[in-house]
N, CA, C and O atoms as a GROMACS GRO file, in nm:
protein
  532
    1UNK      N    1  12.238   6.702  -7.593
    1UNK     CA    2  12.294   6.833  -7.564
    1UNK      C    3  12.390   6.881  -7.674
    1UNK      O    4  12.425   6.999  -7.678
    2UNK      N    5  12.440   6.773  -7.779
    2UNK     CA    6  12.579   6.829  -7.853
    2UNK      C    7  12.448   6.942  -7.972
    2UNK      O    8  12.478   7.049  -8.024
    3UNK      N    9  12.347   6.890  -7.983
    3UNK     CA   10  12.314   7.048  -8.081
    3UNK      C   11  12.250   7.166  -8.004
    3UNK      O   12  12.194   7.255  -8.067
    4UNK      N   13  12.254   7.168  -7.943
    4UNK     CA   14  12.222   7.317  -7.836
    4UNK      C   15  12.278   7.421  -7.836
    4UNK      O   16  12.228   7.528  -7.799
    5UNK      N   17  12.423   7.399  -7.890
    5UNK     CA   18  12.504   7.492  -7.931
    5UNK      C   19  12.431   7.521  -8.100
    5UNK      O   20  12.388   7.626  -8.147
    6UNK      N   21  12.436   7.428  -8.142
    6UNK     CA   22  12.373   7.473  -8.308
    6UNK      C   23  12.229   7.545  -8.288
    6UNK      O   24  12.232   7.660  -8.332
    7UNK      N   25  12.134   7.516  -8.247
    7UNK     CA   26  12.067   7.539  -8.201
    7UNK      C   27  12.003   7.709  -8.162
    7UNK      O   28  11.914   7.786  -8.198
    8UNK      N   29  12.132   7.702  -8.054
    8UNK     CA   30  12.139   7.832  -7.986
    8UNK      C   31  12.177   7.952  -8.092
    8UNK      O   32  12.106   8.052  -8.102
    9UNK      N   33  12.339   7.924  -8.195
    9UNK     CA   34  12.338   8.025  -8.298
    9UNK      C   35  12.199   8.041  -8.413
    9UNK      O   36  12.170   8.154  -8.453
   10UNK      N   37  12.147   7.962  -8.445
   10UNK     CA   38  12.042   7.968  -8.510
   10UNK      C   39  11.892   8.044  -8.459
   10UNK      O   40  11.810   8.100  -8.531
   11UNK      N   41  11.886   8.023  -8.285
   11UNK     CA   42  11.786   8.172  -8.248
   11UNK      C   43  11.821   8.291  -8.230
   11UNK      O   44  11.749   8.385  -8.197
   12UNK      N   45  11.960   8.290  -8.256
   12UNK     CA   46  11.985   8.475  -8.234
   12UNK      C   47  11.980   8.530  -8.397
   12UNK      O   48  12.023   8.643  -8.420
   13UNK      N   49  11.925   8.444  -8.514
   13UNK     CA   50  11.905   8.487  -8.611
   13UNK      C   51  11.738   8.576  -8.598
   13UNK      O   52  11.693   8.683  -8.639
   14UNK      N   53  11.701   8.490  -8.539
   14UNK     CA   54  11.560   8.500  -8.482
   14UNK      C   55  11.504   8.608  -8.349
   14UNK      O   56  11.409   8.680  -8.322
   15UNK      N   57  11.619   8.567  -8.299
   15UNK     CA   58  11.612   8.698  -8.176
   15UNK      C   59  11.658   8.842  -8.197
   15UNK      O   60  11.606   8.952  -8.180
   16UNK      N   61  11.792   8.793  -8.248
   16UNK     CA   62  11.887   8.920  -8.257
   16UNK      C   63  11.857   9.018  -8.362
   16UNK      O   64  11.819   9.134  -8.372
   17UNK      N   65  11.895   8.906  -8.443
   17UNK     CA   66  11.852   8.984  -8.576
   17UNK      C   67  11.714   9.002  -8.662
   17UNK      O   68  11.715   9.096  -8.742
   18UNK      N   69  11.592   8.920  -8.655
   18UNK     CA   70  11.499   8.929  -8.652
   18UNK      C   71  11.396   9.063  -8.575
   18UNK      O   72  11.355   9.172  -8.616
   19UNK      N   73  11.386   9.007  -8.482
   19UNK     CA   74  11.282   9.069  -8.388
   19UNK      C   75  11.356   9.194  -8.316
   19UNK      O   76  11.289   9.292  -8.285
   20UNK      N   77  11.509   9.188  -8.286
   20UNK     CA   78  11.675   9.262  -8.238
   20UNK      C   79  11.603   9.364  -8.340
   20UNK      O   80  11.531   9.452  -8.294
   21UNK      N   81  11.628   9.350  -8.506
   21UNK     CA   82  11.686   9.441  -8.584
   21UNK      C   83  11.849   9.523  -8.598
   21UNK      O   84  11.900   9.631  -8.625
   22UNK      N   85  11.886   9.371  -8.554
   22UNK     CA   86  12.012   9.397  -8.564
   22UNK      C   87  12.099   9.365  -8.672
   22UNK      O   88  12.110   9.242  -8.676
   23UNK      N   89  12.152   9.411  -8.746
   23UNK     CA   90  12.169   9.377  -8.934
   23UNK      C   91  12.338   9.327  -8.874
   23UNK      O   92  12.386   9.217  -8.900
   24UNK      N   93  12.399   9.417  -8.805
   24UNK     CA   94  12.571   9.358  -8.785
   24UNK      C   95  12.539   9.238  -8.710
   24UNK      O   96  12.636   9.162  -8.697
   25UNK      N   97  12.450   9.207  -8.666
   25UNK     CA   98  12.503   9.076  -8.580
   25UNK      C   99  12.433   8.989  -8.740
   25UNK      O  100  12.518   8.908  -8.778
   26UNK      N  101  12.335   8.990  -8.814
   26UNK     CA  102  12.357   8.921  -8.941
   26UNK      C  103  12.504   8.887  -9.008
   26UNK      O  104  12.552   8.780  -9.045
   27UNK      N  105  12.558   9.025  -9.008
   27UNK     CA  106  12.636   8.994  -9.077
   27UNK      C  107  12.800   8.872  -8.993
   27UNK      O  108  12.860   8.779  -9.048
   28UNK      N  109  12.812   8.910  -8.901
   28UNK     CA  110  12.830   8.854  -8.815
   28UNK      C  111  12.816   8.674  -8.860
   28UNK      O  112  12.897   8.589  -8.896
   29UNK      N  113  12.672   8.675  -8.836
   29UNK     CA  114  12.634   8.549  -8.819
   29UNK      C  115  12.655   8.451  -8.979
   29UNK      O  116  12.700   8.337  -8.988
   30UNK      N  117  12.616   8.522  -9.070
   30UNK     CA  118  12.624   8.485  -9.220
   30UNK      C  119  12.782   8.447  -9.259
   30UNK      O  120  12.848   8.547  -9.286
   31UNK      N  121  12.848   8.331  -9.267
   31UNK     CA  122  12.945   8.305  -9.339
   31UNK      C  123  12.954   8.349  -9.454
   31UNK      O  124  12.858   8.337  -9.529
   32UNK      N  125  13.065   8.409  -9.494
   32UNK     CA  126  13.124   8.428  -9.631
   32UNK      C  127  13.049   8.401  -9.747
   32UNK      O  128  12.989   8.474  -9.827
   33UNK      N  129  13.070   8.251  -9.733
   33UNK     CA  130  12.987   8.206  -9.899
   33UNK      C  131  12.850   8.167  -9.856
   33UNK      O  132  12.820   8.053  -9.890
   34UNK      N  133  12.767   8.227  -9.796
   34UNK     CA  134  12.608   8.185  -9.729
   34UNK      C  135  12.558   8.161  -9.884
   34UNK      O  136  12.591   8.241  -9.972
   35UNK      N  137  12.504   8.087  -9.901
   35UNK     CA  138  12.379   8.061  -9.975
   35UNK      C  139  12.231   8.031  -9.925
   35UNK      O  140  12.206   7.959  -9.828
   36UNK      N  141  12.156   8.081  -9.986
   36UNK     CA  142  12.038   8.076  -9.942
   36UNK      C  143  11.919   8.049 -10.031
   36UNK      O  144  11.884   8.155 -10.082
   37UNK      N  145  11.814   7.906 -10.084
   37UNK     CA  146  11.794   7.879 -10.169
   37UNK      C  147  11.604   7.888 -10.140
   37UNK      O  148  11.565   7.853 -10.029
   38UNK      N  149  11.529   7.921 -10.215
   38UNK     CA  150  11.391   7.923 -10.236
   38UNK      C  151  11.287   7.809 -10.258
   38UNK      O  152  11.334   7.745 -10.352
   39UNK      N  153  11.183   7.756 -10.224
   39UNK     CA  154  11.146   7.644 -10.285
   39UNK      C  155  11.138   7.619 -10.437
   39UNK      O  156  11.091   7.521 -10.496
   40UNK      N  157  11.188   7.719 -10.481
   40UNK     CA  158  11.150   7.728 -10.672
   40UNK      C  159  11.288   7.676 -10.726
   40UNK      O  160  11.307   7.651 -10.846
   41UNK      N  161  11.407   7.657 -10.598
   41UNK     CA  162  11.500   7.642 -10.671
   41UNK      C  163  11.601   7.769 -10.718
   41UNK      O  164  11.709   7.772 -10.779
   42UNK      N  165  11.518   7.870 -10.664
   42UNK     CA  166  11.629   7.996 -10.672
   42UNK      C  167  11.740   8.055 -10.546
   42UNK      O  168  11.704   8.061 -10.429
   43UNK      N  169  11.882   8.096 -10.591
   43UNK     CA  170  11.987   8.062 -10.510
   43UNK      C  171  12.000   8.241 -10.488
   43UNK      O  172  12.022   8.320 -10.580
   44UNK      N  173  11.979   8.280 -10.341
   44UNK     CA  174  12.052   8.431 -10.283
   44UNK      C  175  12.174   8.409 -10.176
   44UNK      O  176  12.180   8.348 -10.069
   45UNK      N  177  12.298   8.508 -10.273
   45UNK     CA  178  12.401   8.544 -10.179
   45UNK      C  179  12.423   8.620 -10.057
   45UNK      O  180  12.328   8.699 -10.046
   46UNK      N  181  12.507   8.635  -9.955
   46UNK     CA  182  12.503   8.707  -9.844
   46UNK      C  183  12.449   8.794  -9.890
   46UNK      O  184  12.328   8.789  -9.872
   47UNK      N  185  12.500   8.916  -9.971
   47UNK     CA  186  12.484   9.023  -9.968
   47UNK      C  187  12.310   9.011  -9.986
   47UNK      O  188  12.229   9.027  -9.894
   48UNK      N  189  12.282   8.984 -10.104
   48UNK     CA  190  12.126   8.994 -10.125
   48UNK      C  191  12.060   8.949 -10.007
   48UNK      O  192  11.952   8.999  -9.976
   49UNK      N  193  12.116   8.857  -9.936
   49UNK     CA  194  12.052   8.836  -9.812
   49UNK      C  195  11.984   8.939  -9.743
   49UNK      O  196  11.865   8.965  -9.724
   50UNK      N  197  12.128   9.007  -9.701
   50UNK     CA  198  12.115   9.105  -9.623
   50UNK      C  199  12.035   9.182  -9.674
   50UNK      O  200  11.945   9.215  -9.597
   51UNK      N  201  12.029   9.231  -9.787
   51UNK     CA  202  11.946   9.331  -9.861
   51UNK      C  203  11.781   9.309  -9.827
   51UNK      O  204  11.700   9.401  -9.811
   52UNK      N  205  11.746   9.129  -9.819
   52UNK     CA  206  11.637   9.071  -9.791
   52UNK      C  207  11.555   9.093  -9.667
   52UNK      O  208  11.434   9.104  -9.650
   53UNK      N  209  11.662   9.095  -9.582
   53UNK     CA  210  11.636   9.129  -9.392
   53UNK      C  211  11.633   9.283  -9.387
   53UNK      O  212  11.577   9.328  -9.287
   54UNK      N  213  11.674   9.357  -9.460
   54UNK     CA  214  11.683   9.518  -9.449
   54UNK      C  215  11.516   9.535  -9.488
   54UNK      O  216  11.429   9.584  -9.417
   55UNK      N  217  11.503   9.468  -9.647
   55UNK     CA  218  11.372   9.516  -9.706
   55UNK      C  219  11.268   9.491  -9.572
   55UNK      O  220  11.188   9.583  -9.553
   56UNK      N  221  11.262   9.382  -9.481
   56UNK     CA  222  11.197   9.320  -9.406
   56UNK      C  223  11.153   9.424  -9.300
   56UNK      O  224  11.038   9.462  -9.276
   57UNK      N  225  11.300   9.472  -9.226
   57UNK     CA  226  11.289   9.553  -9.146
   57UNK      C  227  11.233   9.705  -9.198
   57UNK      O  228  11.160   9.773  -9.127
   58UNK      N  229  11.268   9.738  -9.302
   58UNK     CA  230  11.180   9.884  -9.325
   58UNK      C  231  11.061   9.844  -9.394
   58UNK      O  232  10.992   9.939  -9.427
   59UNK      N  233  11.033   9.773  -9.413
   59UNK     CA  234  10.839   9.743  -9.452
   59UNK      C  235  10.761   9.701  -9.308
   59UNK      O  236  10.641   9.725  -9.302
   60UNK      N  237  10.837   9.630  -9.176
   60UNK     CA  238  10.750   9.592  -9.116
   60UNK      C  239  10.811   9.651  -8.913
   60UNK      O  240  10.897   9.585  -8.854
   61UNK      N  241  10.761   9.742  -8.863
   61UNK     CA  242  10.782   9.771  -8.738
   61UNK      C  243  10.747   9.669  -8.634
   61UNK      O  244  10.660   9.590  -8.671
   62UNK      N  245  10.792   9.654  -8.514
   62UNK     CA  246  10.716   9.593  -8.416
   62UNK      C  247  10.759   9.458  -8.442
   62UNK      O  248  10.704   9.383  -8.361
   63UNK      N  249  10.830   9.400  -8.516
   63UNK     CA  250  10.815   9.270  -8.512
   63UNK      C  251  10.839   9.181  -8.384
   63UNK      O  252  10.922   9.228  -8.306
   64UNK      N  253  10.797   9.090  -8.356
   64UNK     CA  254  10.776   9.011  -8.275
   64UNK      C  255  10.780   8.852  -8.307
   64UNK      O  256  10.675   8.803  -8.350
   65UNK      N  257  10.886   8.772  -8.290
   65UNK     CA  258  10.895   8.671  -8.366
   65UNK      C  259  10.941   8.573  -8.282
   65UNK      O  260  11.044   8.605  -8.223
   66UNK      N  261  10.904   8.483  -8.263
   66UNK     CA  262  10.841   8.324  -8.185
   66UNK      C  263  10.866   8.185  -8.258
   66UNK      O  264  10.795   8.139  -8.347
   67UNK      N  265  10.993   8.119  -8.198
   67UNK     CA  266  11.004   8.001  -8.212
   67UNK      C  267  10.924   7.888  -8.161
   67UNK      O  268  10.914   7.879  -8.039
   68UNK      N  269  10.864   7.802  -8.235
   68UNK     CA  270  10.742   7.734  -8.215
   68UNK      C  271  10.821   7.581  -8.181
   68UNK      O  272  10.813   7.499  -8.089
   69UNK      N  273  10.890   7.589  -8.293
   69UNK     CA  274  10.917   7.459  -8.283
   69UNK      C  275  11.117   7.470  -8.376
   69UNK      O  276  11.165   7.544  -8.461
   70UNK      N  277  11.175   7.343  -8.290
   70UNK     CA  278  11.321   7.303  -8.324
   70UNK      C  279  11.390   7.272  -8.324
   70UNK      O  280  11.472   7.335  -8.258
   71UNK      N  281  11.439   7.148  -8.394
   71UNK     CA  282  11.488   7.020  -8.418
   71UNK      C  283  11.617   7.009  -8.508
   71UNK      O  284  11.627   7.043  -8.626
   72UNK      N  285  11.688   6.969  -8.449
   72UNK     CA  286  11.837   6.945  -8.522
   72UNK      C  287  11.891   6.788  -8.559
   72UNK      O  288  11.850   6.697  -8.487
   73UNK      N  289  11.989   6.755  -8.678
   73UNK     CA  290  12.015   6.696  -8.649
   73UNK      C  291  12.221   6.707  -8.741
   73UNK      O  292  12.235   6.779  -8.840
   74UNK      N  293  12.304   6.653  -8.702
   74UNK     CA  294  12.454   6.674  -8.755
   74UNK      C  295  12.453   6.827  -8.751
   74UNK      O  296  12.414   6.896  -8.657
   75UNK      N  297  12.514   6.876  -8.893
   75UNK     CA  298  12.515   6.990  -8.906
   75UNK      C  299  12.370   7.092  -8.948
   75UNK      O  300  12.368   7.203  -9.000
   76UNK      N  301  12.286   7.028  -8.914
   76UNK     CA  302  12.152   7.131  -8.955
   76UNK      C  303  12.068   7.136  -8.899
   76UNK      O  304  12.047   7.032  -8.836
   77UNK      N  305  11.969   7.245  -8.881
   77UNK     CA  306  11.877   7.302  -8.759
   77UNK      C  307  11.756   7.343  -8.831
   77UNK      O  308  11.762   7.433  -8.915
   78UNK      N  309  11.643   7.278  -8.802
   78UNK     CA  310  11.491   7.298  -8.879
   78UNK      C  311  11.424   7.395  -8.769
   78UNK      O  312  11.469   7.397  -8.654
   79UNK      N  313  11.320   7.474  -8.806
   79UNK     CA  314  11.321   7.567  -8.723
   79UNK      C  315  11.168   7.631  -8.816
   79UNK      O  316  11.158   7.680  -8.928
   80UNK      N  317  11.057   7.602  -8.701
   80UNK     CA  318  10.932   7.661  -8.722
   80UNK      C  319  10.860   7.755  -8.671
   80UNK      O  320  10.804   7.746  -8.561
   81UNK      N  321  10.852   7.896  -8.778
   81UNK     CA  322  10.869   8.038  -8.646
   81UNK      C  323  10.707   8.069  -8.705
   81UNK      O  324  10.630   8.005  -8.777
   82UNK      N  325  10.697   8.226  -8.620
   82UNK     CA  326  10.599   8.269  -8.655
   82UNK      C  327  10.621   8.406  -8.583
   82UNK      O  328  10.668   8.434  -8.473
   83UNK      N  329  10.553   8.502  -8.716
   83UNK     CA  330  10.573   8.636  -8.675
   83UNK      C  331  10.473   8.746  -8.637
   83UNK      O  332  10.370   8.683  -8.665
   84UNK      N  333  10.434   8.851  -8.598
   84UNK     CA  334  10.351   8.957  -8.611
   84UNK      C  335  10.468   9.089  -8.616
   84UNK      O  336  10.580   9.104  -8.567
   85UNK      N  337  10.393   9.160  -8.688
   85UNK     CA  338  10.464   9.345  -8.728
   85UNK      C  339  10.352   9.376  -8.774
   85UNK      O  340  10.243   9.328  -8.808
   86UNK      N  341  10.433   9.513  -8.763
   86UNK     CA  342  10.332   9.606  -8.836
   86UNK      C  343  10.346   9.706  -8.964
   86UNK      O  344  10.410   9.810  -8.949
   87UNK      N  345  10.288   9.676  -9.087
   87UNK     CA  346  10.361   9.704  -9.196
   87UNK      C  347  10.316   9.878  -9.204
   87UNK      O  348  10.207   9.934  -9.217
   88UNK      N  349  10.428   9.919  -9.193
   88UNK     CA  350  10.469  10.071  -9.142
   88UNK      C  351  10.560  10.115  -9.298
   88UNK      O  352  10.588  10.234  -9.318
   89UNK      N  353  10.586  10.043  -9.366
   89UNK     CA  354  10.666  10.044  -9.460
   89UNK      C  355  10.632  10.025  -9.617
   89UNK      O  356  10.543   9.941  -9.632
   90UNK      N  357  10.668  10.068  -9.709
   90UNK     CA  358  10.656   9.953  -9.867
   90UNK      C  359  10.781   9.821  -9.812
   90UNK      O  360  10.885   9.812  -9.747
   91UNK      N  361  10.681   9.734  -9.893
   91UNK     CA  362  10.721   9.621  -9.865
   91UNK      C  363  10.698   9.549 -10.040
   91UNK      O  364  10.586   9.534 -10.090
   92UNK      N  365  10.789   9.523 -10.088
   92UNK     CA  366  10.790   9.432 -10.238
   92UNK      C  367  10.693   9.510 -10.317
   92UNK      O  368  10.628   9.459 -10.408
   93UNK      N  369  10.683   9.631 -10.284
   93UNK     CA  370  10.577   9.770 -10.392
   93UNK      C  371  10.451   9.741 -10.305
   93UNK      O  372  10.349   9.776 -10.363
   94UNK      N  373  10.433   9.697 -10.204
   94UNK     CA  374  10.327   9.742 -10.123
   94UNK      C  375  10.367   9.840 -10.047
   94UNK      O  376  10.477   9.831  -9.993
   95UNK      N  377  10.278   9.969 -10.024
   95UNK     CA  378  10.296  10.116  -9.974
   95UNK      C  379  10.238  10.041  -9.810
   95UNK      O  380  10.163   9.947  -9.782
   96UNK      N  381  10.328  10.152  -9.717
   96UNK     CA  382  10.261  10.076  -9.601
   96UNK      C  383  10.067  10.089  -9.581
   96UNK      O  384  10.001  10.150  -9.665
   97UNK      N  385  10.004  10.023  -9.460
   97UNK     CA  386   9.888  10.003  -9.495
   97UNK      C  387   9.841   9.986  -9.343
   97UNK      O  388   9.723   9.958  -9.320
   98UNK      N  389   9.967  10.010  -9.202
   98UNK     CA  390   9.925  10.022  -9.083
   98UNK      C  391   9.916   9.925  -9.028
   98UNK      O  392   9.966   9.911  -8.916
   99UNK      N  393   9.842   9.813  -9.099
   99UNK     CA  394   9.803   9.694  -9.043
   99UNK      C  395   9.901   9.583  -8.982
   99UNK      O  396  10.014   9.556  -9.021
  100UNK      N  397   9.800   9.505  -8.836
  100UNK     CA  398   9.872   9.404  -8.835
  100UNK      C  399   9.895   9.294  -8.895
  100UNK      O  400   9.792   9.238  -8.932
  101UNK      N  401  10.008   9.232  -8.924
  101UNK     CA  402  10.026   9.096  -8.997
  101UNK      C  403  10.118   8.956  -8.930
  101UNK      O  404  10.212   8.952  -8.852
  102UNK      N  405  10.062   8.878  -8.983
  102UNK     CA  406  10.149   8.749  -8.937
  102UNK      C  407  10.263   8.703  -9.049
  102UNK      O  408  10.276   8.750  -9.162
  103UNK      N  409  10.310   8.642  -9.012
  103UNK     CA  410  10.428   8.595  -9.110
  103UNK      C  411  10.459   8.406  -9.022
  103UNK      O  412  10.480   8.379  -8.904
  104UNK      N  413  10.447   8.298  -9.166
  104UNK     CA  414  10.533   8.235  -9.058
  104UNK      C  415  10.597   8.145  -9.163
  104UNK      O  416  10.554   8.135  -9.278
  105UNK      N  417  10.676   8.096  -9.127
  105UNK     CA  418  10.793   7.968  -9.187
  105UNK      C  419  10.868   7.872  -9.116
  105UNK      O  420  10.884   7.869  -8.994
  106UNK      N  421  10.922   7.778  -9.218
  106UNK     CA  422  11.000   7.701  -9.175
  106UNK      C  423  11.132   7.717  -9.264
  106UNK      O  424  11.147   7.733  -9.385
  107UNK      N  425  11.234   7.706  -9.147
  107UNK     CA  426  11.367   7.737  -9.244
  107UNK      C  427  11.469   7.591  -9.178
  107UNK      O  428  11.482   7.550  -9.063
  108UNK      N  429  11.516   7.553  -9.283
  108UNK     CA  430  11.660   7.489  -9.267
  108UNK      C  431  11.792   7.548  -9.283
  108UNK      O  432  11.836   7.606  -9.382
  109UNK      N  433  11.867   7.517  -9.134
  109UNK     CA  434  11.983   7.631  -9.179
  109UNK      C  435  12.100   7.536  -9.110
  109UNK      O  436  12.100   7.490  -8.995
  110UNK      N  437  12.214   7.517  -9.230
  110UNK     CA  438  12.320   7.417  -9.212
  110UNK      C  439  12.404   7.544  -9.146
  110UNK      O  440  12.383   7.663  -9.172
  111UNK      N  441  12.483   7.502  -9.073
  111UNK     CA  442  12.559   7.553  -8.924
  111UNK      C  443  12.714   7.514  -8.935
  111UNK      O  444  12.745   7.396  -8.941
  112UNK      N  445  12.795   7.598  -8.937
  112UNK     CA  446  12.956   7.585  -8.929
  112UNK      C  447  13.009   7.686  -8.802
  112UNK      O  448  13.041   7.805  -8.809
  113UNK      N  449  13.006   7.615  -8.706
  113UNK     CA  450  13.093   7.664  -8.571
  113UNK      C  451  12.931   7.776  -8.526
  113UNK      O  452  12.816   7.739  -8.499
  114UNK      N  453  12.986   7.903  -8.534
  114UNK     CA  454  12.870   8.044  -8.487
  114UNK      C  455  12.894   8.039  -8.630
  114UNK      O  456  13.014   8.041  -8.660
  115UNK      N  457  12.825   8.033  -8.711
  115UNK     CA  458  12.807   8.065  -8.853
  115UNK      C  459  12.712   8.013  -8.992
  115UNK      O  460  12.726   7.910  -9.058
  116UNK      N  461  12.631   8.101  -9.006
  116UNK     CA  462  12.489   7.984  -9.067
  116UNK      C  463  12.559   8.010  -9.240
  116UNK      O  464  12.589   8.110  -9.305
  117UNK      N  465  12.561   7.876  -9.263
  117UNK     CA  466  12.628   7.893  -9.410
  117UNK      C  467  12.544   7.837  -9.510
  117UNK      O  468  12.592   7.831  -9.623
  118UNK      N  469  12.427   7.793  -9.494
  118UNK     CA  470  12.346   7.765  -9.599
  118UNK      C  471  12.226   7.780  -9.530
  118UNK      O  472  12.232   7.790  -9.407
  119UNK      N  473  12.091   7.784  -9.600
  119UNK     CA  474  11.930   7.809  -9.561
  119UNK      C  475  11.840   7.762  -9.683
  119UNK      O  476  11.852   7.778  -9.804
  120UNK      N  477  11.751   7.701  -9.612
  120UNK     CA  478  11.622   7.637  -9.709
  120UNK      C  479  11.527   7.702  -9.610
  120UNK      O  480  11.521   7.696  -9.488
  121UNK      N  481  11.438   7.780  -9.717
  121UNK     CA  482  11.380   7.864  -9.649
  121UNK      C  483  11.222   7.856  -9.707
  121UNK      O  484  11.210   7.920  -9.811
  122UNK      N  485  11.112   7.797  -9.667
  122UNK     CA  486  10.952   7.767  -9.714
  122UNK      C  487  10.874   7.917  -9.613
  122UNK      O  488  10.838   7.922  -9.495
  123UNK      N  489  10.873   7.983  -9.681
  123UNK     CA  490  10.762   8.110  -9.636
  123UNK      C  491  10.640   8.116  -9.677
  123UNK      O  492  10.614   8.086  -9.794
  124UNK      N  493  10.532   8.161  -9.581
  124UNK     CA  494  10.383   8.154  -9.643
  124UNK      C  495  10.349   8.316  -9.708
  124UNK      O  496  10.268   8.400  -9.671
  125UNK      N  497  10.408   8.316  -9.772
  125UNK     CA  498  10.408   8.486  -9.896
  125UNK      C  499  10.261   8.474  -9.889
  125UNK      O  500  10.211   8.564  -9.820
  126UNK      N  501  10.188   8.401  -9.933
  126UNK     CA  502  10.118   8.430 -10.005
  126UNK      C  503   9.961   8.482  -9.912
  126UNK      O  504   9.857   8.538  -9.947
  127UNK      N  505  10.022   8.422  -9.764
  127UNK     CA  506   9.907   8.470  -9.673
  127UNK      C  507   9.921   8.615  -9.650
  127UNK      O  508   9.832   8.699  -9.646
  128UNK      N  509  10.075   8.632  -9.632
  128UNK     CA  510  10.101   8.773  -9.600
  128UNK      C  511  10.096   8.855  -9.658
  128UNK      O  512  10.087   8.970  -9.615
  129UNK      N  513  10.101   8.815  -9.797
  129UNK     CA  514   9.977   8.958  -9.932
  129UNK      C  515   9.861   8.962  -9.952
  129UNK      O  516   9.803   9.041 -10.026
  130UNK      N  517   9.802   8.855  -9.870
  130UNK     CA  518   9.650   8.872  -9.887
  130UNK      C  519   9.642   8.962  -9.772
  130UNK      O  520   9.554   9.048  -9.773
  131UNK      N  521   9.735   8.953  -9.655
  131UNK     CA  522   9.709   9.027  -9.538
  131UNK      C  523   9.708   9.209  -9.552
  131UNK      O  524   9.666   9.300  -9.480
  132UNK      N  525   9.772   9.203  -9.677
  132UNK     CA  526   9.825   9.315  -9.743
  132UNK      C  527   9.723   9.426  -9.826
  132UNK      O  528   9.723   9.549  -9.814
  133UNK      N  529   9.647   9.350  -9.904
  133UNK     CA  530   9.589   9.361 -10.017
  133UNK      C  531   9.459   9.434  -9.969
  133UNK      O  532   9.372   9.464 -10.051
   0.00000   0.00000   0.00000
């Protein structure tokens, strides 16, 4: 039971702010010095974060997003989602295109009190531009 609380702040990233479209409870949720790192090894700050979840929300309507699977352990919470929207939007210089799409990942996100202060984040990009294309 002691990560349920970790746990729990880590789906309202997913609920609230995800599928919500709620950007203040991001900000909210994002500690100060959030870092947030890519599998390539590349490092985004809050702000760009946020900038990241904005681009998200005006390229894709409807989202609908589903925790599959999620496992904690000390300070960190693994977490295997999966999405559908509808890309209503440009999205990374794609013009919208109507269609439905999936999205899914796995993210690691280290946890301080209500506050996600770091993220390892593996996204399947590459299905979701073919979904695009």
């Amino acid at each position: 039971m002691a990560d349920e609380p970790r746990k729990a702040v880590v789906r309202r990233f997913y609920t609230d702010v995800l599928a919500g479209r709620r950007i203040e409870e991001l900000e909210r949720l994002l500690a100060p010095g959030f870092i947030g790192h890519d599998p390539l090894g590349a490092q985004i700050d809050r702000s760009d974060y946020i900038d990241a979840i904005r681009m998200l929300h005006e390229g894709f309507s409807r989202l609908a997003v589903r925790v599959d699977d999620q496992l904690a352990e000390g300070n960190r919470v693994t977490t295997r989602w999966s999405a559908t929207g509808m890309h209503t939007g440009d999205f990374a210089g794609i013009p919208a295109t109507g269609r439905e799409v999936m999205l899914s990942g796995i993210d690691i996100h280290r946890v301080n009190g209500e506050r996600l202060v770091e993220l390892w984040e593996q996204l399947d990009l590459a299905s979701l531009v073919a979904q695009l294309i």
